[in-house]
C-alpha positions as a Python dict, from the first residue, in 0.01 Angstrom:
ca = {
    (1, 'X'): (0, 0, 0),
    (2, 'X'): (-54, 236, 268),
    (3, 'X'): (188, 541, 145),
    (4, 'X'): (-13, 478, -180),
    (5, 'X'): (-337, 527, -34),
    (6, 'X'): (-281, 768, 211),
    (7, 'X'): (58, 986, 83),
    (8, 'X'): (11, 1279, 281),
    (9, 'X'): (34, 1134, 587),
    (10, 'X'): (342, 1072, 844),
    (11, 'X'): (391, 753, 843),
    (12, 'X'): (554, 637, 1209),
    (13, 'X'): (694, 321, 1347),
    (14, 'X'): (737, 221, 1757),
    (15, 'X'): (970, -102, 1742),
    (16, 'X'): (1127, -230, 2106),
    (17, 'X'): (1472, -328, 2046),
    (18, 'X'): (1518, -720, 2226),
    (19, 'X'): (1754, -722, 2490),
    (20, 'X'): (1907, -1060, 2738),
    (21, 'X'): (1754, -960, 3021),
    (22, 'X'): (1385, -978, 2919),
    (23, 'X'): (1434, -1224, 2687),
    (24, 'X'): (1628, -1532, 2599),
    (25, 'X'): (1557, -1595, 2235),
    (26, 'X'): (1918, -1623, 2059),
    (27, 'X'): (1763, -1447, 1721),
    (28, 'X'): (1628, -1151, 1820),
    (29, 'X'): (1912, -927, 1775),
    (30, 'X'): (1953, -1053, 1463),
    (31, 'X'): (1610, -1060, 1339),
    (32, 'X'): (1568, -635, 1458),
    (33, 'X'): (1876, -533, 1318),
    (34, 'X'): (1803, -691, 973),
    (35, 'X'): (1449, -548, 1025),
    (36, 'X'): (1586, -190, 1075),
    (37, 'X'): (1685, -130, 753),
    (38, 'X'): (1331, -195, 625),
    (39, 'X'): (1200, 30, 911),
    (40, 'X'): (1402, 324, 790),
    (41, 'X'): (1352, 290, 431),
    (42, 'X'): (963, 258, 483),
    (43, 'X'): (903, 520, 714),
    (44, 'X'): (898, 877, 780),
    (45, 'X'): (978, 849, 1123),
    (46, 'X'): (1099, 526, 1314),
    (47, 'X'): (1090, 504, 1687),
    (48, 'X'): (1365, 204, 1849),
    (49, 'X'): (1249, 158, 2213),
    (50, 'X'): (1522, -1, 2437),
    (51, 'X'): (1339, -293, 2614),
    (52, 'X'): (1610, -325, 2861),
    (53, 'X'): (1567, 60, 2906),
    (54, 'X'): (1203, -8, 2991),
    (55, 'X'): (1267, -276, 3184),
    (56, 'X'): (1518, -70, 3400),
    (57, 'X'): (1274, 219, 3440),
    (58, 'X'): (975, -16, 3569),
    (59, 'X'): (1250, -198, 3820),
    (60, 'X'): (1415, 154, 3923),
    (61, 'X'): (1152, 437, 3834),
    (62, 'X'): (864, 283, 3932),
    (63, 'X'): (974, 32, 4194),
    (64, 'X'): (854, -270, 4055),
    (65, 'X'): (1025, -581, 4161),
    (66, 'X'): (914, -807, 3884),
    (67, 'X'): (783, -630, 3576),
    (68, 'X'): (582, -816, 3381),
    (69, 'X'): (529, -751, 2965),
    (70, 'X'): (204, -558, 3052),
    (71, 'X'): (423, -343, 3274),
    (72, 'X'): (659, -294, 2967),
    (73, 'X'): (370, -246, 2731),
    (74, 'X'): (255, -3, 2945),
    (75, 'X'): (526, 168, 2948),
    (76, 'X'): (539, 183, 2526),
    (77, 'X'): (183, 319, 2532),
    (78, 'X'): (266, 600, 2739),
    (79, 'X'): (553, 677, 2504),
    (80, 'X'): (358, 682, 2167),
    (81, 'X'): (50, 856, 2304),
    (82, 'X'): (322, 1146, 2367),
}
């Protein structure tokens, strides 16, 4: 294991919470919020990134009319690079 190997290190965790309006998979809600749990247990610090949050910024911030998932990965780069 990693906290084994390495236990003086912060271990971190960037997960994108699904929402409707970027995607249309029924089980993704489900399938995060059972994840969570694991997330927070595993973790030092755990970082849940609203995809319909990003998807509003690149539509509203940045004036892009159809943002793509590169778009929206961009955006989650930016974030964890601080």
């Amino acid at each position: 294991k990693i906290r084994e190997e390495y236990p003086d290190r912060i271990m971190a965790s960037f997960s994108v919470v699904p929402s409707p309006k970027v995607s249309d998979t029924v089980v993704e809600p489900y399938n995060a919020t059972l994840s969570v749990h694991q997330l927070v247990e595993n973790t030092d610090e755990t970082f849940c990134i609203d995809n319909e949050a990003l998807y509003d910024i690149c539509f509203r911030t940045l004036k892009l009319t159809n943002p793509t998932y590169g778009d929206l990965n961009n955006l989650v780069s930016v974030t964890m690079s601080g």
